[in-house]
Backbone as CSV, one residue per row, in Angstrom:
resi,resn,N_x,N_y,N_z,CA_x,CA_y,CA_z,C_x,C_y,C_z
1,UNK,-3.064,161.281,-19.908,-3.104,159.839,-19.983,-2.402,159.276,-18.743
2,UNK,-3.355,158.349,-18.192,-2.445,157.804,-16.919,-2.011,156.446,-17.628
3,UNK,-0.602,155.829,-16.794,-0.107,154.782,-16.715,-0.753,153.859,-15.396
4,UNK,-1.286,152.807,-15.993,-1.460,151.670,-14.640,-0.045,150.377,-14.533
5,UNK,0.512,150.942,-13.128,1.567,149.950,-12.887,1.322,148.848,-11.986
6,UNK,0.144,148.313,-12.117,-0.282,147.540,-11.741,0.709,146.540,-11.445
7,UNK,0.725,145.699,-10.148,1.400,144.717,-9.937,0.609,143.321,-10.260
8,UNK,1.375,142.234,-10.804,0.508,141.074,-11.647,0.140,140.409,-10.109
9,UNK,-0.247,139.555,-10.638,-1.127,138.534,-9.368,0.162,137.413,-9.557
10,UNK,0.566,137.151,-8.507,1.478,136.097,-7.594,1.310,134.815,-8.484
11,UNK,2.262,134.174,-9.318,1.826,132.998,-9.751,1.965,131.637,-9.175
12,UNK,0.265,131.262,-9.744,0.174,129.582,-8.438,0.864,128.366,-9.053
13,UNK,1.229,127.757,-8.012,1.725,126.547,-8.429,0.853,125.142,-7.939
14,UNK,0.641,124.089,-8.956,0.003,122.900,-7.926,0.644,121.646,-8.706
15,UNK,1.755,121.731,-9.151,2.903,120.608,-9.522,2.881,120.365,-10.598
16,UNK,2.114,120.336,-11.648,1.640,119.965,-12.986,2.896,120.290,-13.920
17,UNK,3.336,121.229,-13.446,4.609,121.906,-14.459,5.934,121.677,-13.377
18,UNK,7.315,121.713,-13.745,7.892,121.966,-13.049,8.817,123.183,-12.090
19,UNK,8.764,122.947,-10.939,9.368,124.399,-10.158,10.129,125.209,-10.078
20,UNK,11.214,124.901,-11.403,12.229,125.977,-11.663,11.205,126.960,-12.431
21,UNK,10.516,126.717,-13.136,10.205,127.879,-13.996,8.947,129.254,-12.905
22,UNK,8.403,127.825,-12.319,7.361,129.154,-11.159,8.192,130.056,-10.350
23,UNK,9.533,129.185,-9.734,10.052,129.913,-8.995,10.553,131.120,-9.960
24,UNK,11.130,131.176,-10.831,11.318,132.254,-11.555,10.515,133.308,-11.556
25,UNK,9.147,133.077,-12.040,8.318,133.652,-11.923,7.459,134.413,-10.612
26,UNK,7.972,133.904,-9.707,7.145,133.738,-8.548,8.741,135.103,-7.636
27,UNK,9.823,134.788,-8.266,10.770,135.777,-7.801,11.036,136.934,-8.367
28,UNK,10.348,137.234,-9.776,10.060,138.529,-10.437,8.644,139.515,-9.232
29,UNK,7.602,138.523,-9.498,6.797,138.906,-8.199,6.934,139.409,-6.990
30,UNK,8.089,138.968,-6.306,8.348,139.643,-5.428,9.573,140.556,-5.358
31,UNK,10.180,140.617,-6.739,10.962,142.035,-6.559,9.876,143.322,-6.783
32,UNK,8.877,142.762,-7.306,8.057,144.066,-7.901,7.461,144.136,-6.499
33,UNK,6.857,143.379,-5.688,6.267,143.676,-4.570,7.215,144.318,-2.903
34,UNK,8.495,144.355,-3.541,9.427,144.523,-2.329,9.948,143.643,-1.466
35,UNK,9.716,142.490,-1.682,9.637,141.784,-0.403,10.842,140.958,-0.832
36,UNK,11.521,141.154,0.137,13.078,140.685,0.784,13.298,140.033,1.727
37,UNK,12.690,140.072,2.929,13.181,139.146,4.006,12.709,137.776,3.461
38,UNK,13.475,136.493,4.022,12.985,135.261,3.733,11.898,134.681,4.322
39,UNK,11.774,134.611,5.749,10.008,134.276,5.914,8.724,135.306,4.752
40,UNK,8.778,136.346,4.483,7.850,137.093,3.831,7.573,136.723,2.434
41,UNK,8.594,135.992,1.945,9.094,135.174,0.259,8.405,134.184,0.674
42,UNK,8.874,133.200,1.679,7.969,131.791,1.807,7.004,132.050,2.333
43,UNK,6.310,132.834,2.744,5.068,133.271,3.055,4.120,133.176,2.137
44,UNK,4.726,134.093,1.008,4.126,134.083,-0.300,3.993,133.393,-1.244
45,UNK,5.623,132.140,-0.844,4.858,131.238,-1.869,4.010,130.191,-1.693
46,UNK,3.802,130.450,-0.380,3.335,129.285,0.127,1.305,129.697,0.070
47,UNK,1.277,130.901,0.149,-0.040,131.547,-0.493,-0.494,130.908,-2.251
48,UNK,0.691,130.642,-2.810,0.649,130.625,-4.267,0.034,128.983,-4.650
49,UNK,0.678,127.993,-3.310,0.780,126.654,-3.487,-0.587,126.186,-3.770
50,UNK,-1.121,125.468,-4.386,-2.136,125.072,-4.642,-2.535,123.558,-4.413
51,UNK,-3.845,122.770,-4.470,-3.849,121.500,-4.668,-2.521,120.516,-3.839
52,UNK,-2.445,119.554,-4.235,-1.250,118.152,-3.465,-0.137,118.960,-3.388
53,UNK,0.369,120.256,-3.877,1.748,120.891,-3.516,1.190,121.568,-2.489
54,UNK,0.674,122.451,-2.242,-0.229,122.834,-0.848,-0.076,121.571,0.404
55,UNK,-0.728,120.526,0.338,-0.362,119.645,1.110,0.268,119.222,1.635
56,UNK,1.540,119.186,0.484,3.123,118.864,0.741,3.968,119.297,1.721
57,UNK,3.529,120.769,1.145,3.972,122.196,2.335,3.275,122.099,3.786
58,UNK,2.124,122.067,3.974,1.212,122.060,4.979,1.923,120.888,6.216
59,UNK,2.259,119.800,5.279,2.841,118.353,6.211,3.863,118.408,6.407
60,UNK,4.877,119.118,5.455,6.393,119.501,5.972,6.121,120.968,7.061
61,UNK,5.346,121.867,7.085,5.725,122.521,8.248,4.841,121.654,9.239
62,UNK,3.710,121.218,9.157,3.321,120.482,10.769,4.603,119.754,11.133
63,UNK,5.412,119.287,10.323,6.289,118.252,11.138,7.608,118.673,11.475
64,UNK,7.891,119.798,10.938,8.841,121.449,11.693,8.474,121.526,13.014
65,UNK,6.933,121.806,12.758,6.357,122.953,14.125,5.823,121.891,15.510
66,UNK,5.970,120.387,14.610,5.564,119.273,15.326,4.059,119.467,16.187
67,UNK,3.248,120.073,15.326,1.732,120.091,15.289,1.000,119.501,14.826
68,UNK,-0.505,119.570,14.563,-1.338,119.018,14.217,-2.073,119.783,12.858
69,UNK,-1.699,121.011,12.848,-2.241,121.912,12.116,-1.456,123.235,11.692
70,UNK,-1.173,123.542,10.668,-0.565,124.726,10.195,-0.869,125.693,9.372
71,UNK,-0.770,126.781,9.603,-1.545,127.970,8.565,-0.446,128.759,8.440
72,UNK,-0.464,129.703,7.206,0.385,130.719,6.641,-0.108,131.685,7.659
73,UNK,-0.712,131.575,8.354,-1.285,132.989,9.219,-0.095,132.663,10.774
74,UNK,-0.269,131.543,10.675,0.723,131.175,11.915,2.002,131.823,12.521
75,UNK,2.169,131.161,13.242,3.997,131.449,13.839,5.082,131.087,12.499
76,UNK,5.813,131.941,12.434,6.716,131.780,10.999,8.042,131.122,11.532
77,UNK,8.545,131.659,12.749,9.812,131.093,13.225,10.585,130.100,12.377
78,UNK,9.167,128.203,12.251,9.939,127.240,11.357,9.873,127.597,10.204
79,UNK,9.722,128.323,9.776,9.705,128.512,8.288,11.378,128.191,7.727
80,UNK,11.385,127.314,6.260,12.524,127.538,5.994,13.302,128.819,5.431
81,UNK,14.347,128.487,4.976,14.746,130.254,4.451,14.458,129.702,2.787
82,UNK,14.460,131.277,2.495,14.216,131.260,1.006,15.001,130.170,0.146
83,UNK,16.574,129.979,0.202,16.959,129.563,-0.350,16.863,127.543,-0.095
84,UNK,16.106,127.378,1.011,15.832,125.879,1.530,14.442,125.417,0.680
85,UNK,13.863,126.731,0.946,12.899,126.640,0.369,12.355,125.982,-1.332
86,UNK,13.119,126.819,-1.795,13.513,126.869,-3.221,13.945,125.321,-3.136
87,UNK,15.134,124.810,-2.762,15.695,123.658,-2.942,14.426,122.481,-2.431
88,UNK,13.701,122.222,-1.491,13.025,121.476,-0.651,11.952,121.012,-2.485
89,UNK,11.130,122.440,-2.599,10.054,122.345,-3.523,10.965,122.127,-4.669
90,UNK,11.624,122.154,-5.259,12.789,121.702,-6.361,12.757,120.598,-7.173
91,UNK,13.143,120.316,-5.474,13.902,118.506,-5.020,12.169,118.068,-5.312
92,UNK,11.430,117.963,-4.539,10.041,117.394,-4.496,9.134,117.372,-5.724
93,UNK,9.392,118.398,-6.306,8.323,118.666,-7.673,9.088,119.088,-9.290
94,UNK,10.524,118.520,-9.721,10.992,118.502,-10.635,10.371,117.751,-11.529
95,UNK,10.741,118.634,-12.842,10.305,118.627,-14.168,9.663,117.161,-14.584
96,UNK,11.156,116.326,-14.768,11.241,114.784,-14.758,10.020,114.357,-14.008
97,UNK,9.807,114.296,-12.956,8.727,113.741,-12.309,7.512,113.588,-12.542
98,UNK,7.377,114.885,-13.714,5.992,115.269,-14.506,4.868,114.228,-14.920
């Protein structure tokens, strides 16, 4: 009998709920996936972002990178750190706001 240790699929966020609980979720995900450095975390969650929270993100790094256009494929340099991160989407998409 084999075991499948399948790793779950990354959970999305697009504001509807609030961001303490994804981030939770979204930081189980990446202990199972390894990933530790902080650009590689906001990398990923920023893969996860969906709909007007997608957007959100997209317009806060153009105005980091002071561009016109930004992709997760991009230069990471502005990226915030994990823990800015966390606070930025927090602050922006709490529960209350629902």
């Amino acid at each position: 009998m084999s075991i499948n240790y399948a790793i779950p699929d990354a959970p999305r966020f697009d504001g509807a709920r609030g961001a303490d609980r994804w981030i939770e979720e979204l930081e189980e995900h990446l202990n199972y996936r390894g990933l530790t450095r902080d650009q590689d975390k906001v990398v990923m969650a920023a893969i996860c972002l969906e709909g007007p929270v997608e957007q959100w993100f997209n317009d806060l790094m153009k105005s980091r990178t002071n561009t016109d256009q930004w992709t997760v494929s991009g230069p990471t340099e502005q990226l915030p750190s994990w823990q800015e991160f966390k606070h930025l989407i927090q602050s922006e998409y709490q529960q209350s706001k629902m």
